[in-house]
Each structure stands twice: as structure tokens, then as C-alpha cells.
N, C-alpha and C positions, 0 to 999 in steps of 0.2 A: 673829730679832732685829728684823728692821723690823718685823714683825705685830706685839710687843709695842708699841713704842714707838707705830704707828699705834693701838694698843687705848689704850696710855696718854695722848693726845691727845686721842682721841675722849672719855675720862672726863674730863679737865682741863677739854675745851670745855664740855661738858656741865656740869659745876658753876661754871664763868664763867655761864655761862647761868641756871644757880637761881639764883648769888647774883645777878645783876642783877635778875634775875624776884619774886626775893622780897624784894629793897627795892628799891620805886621812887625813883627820883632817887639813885641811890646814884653817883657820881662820883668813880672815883679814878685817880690818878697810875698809871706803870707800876711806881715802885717799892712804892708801896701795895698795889696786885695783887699784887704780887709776894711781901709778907709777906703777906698775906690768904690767899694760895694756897699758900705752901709752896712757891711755884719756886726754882729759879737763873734769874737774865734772863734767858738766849739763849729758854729754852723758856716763859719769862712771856709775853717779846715777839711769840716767835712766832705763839702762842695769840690772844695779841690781834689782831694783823693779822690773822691770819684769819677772826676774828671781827669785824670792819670791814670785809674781802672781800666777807662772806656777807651784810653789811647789817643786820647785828644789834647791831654798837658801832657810835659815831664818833667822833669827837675832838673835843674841844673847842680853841678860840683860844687856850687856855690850854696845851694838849696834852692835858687827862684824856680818860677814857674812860666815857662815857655810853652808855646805850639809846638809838637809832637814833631810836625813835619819840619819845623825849622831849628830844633833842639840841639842837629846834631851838626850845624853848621858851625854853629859858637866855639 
């Protein structure tokens, strides 16, 4: 049961990651993500914090969620 959901994770990350990858400046909310991805919150959220952990989002003043490397352009 955990190995699934840690497999299930690791794909979510993973396609947070394409879709950022393959639109630059793409900036969105967590409930945005959230329809975009096909989550429930607790596991949208989490996704993302960790993905802000690892240095790859960060948040905006506004709270969206941008690429790390182009965060600070805005």
C-alpha cells in the first residue's frame, strides 16, 4: 500500500514537472494545479511543497506556483 502511493507520487511529481517544463512562465494557483492535475487538495498540496522543497517551484507574493529558475523574474 505505501509502495503504490509512493509510485503514485513519484508520477504526479513527474508530470508537475513536464507540465512546467513545457510551458515556460506557466503560473498557477493551488486550486488551478489542482484541476489541471486531476487531484484532491491534500495530495495536490503536498505534491507541491515538495516540489518547492527540491527547488524546482516557488511561490509567488501572490502564493502561485512558478519554476524556481524564472520565479524571480516576476
Amino acid at each position: 500500500m505505501i509502495v503504490e502511493f509512493v509510485l503514485q507520487s513519484s508520477d504526479v511529481l513527474c508530470r508537475i514537472r513536464a507540465e512546467y517544463t513545457e510551458m515556460p512562465g506557466l503560473k498557477l494557483t493551488a486550486p488551478q494545479a489542482q484541476r489541471l492535475l486531476g487531484l484532491e487538495r491534500e495530495s495536490c498540496d503536498r505534491c507541491l511543497a515538495s516540489l518547492v522543497a527540491a527547488g524546482f517551484l516557488a511561490r509567488t507574493c501572490d502564493g502561485a506556483f512558478v519554476r524556481r529558475d524564472e520565479s524571480f523574474v516576476r
